[in-house]
C-alpha positions as CSV (number, residue, x, y, z in Angstrom):
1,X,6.1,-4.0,-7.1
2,X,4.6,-3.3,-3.4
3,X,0.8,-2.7,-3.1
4,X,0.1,0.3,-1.2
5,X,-3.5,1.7,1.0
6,X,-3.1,5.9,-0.4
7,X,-0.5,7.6,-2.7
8,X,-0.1,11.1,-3.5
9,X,0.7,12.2,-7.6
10,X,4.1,12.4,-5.9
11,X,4.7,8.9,-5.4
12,X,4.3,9.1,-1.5
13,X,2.7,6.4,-0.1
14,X,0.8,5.3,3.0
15,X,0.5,1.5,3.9
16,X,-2.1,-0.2,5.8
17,X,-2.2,-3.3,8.5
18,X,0.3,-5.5,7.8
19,X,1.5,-4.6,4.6
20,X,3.7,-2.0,6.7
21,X,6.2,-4.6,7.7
22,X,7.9,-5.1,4.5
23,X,6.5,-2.5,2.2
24,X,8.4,0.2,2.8
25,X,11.6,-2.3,2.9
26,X,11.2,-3.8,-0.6
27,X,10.5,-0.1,-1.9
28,X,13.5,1.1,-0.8
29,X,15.7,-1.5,-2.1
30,X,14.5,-1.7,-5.6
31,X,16.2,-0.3,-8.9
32,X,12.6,0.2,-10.2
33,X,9.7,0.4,-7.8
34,X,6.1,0.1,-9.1
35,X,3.4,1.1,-6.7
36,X,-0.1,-0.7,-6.8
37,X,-2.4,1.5,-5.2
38,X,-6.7,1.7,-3.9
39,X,-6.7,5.6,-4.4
40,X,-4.3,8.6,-5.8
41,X,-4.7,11.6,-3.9
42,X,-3.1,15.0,-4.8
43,X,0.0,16.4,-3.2
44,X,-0.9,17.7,0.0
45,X,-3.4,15.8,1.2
46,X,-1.4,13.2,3.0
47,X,0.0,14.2,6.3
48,X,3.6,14.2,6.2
49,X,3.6,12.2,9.8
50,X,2.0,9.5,8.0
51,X,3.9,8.8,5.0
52,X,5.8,5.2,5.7
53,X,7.5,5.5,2.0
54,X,8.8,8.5,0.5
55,X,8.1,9.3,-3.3
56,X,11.9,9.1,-4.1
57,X,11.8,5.7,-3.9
58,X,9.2,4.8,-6.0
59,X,9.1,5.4,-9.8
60,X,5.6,4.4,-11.3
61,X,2.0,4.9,-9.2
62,X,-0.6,2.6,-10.7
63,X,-4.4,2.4,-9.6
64,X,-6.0,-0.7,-9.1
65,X,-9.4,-2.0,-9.7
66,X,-12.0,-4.4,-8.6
67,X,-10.1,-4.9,-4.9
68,X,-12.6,-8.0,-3.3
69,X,-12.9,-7.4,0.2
70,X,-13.0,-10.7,1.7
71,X,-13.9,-11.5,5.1
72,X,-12.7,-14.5,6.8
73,X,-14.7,-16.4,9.1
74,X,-14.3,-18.6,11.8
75,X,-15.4,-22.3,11.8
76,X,-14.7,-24.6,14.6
77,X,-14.9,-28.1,14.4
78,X,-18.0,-29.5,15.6
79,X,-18.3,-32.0,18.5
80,X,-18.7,-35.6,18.4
């Protein structure tokens, strides 16, 4: 299973940040490759420059729900 940014109906899929370094990797390798996915787009709407996994490698496109955006602050110890 490798959580993906866009997909096409296809199965192509675009990554995001750092979910690019191993992605695309642990797609390619498995028997059976589930995609988790923030939003299906239809076929043709991707740019083929930008596709980091091919839909040949990937089996079953799922949309997820309810993604909680968390931002991460910065706290530094105070002085003493």
């Amino acid at each position: 299973m490798v959580k993906a940014w866009k997909a096409d109906k296809l199965g192509n899929l675009m990554y995001r940040k750092t979910a690019r370094n191993f992605n695309p990797l642990c797609a390619a390798a498995g028997k059976v490759t589930i995609a988790e996915v923030e939003e299906i787009v239809e076929v043709g709407e991707l740019d083929p420059d930008e596709i980091h996994t091919p839909g040949i490698y990937i089996q079953h496109v799922y949309l997820g729900e309810d993604y909680e955006k968390r931002i991460e602050r910065r706290v530094l110890k105070e002085d003493k």
